[in-house]
C-alpha positions as CSV (number, residue, x, y, z in Angstrom):
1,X,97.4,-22.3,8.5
2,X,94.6,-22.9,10.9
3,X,95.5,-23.6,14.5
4,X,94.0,-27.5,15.7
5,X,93.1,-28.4,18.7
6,X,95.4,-30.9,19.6
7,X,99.2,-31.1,19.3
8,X,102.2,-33.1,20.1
9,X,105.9,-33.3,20.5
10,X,108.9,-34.2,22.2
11,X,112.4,-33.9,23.3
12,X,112.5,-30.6,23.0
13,X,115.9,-30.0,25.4
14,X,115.8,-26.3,25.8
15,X,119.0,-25.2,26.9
16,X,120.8,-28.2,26.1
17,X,124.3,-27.7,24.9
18,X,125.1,-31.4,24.0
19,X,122.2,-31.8,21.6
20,X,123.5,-29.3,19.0
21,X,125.8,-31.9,18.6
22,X,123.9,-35.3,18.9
23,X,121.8,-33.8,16.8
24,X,123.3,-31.7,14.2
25,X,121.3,-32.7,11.4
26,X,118.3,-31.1,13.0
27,X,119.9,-28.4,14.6
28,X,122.0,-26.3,12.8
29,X,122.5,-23.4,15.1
30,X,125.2,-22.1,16.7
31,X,124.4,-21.9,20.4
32,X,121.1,-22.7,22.6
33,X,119.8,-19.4,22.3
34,X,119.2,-19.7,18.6
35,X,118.0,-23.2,19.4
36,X,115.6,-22.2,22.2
37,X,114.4,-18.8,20.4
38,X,113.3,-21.0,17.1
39,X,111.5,-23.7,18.8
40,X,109.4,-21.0,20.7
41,X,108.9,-19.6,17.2
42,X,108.1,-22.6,15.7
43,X,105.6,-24.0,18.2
44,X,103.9,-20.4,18.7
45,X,103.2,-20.8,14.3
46,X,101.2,-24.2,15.1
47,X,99.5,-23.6,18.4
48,X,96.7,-20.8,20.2
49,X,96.2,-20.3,23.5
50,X,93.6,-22.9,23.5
51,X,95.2,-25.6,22.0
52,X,96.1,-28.7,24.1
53,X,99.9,-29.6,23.4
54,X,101.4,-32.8,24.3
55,X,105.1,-32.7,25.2
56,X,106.1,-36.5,25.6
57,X,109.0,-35.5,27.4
58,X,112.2,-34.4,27.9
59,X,111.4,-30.7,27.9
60,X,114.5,-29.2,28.5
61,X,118.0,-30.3,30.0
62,X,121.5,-29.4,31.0
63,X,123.5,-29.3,34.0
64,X,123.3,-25.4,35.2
65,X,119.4,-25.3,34.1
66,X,117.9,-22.0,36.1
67,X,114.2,-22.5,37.3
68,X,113.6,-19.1,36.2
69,X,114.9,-19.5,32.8
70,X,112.6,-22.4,32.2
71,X,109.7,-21.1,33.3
72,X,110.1,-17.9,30.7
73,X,110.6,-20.1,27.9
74,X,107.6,-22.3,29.0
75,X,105.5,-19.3,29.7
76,X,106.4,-18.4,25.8
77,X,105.0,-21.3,24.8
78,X,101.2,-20.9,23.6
79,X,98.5,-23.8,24.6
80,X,97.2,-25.6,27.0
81,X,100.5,-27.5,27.5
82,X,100.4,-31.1,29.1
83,X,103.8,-32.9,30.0
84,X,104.5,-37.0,29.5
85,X,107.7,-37.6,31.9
86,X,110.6,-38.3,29.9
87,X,113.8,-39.5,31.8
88,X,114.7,-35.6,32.0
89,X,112.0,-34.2,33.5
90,X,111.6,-36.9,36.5
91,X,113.8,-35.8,39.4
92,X,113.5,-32.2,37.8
93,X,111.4,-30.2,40.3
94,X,111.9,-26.9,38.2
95,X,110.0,-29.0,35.3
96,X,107.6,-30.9,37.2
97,X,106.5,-27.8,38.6
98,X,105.6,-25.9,35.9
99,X,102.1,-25.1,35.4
100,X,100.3,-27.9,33.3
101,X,97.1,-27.6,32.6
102,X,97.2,-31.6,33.7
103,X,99.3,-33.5,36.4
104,X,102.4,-34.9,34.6
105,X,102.7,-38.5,34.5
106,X,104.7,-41.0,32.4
107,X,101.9,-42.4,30.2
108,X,98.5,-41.1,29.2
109,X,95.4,-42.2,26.7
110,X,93.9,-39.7,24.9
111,X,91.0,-39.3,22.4
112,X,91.7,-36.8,19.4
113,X,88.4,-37.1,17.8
114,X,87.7,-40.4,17.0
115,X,91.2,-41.5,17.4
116,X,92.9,-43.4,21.0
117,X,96.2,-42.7,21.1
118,X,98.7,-43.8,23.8
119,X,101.5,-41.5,25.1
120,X,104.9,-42.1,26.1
121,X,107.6,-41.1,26.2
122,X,109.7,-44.6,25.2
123,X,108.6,-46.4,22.0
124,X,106.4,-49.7,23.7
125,X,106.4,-53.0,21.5
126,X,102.7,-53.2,22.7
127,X,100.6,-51.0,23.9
128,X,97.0,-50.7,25.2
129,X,94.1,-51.2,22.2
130,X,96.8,-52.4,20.1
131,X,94.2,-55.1,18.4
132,X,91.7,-52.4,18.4
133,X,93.5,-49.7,16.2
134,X,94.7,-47.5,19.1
135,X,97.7,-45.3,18.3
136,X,100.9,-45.1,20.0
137,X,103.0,-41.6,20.0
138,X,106.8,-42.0,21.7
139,X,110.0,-39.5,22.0
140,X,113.2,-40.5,23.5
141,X,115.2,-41.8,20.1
142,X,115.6,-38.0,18.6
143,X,114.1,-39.8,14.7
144,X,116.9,-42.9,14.8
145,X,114.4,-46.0,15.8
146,X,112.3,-47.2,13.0
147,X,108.8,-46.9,13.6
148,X,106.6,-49.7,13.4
149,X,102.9,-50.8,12.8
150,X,100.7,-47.8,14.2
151,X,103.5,-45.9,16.3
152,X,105.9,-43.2,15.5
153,X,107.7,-41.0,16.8
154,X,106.7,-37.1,17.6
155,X,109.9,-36.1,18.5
156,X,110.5,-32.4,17.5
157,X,113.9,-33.4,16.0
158,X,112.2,-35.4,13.5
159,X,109.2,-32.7,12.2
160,X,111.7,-29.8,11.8
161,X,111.3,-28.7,15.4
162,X,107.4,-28.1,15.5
163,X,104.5,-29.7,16.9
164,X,101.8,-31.4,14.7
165,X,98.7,-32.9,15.1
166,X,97.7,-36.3,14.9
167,X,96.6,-36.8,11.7
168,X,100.0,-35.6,10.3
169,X,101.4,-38.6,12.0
170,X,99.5,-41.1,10.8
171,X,99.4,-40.2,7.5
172,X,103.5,-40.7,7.8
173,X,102.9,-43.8,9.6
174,X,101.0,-44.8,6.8
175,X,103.6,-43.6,4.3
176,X,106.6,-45.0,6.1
177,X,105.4,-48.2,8.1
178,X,105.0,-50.8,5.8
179,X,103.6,-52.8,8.3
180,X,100.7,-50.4,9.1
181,X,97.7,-52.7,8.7
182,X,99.8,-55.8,10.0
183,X,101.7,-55.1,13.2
184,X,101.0,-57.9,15.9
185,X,104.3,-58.3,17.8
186,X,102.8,-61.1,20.5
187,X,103.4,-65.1,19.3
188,X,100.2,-67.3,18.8
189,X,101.6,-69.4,22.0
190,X,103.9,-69.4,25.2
191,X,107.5,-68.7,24.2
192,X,109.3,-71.1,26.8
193,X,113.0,-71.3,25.3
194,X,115.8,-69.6,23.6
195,X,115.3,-71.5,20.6
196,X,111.4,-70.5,20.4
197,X,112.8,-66.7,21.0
198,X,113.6,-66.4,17.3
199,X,112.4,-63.9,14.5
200,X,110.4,-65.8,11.7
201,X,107.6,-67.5,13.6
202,X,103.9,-67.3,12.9
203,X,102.6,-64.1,14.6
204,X,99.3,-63.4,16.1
205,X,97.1,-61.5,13.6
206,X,94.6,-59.3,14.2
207,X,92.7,-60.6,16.9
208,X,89.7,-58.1,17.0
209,X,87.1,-61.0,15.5
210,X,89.0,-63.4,17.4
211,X,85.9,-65.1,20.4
212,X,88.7,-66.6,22.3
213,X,90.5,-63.6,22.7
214,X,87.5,-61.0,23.3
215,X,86.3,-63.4,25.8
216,X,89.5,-62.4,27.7
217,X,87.8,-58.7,27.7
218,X,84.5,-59.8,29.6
């Protein structure tokens, strides 16, 4: 298989006792090492040394993690690796300080050819160039939210522990998001009560030919 340039994943949790458990399905092995030794595997079979990988998070976890443990499994790890903060990795020194070949930070937009994709770590309802066929890549839910319009989750526990690249995920967006082409989650006007607040209105549809709304962009 040839090796892209671009990759992305999540929620890997090296070292994490609890999710052989919360995540059985995806993890069948018997202790972390197993765990830890085939995601290195599996993410050295998709990446080179010059490939940029995305890790949206939550890279590994546990309550006894040893600096120097994650940095050999991280230094294992081929690519130019770039870390989204996930809610693991944010008052973790021993992750934040890893070498990334960019600063970590909690969102990012990236261009993968002619594609803008929004990274983060937590699935966003909107995101940035929603209306203009932007991409959105989250973690966090482990492959239990249902994805919607053009957003799905990267998590690793959801692509049998691997990275891919980003036109693997949209073509399963466009295989599994029946709303794909439609998704526009803001109202046409102001919700101002609880009775307004209710599923079944008339949504806003796709506003890119819209002159009211580009003239917001001016």
């Amino acid at each position: 298989m040839d090796q892209p340039d671009r990759l992305y994943c999540a929620d890997h949790h090296f070292f994490h006792e609890g999710i052989l458990t919360h995540c059985a399905e995806s993890r069948p092995f018997d202790n972390v090492s197993q765990m830890n030794e085939y995601m290195i595997e599996a993410h050295n079979a998709r990446a080179s040394n010059s490939t940029d990988v995305y890790i949206l998070g939550d890279f590994a976890c546990g309550h006894k993690l040893d600096g120097a443990q994650i940095r050999k499994v991280f230094e294992k790890l081929k690519g130019r690796k770039h870390l989204i903060i996930g809610n693991h990795d944010e008052k973790n020194q021993d992750i934040l300080g890893l070498r990334w070949s960019s600063r970590p930070s909690f969102m990012k937009m990236v261009k993968d050819k002619d594609r803008s994709i929004l990274l983060c770590h937590y699935a966003l309802r909107s995101w940035p160039g929603l209306f203009y066929d932007a991409y959105h890549f989250y973690g966090h839910t482990h492959g239990r939210l249902p994805s919607q319009g053009r957003s799905m989750d990267v998590g690793v526990d959801s692509w049998n522990l691997s990275p891919r690249t980003a036109s693997e995920i949209i073509e399963r967006m466009r295989n599994w998001n029946p709303d794909f082409e439609t998704y526009a989650p803001e109202r046409k006007t102001l919700i101002t009560c609880a009775e307004e607040n209710q599923p079944g209105e008339e949504y806003v549809p796709e506003r890119r030919t819209d002159p009211e709304y580009n003239a917001l962009r001016r």
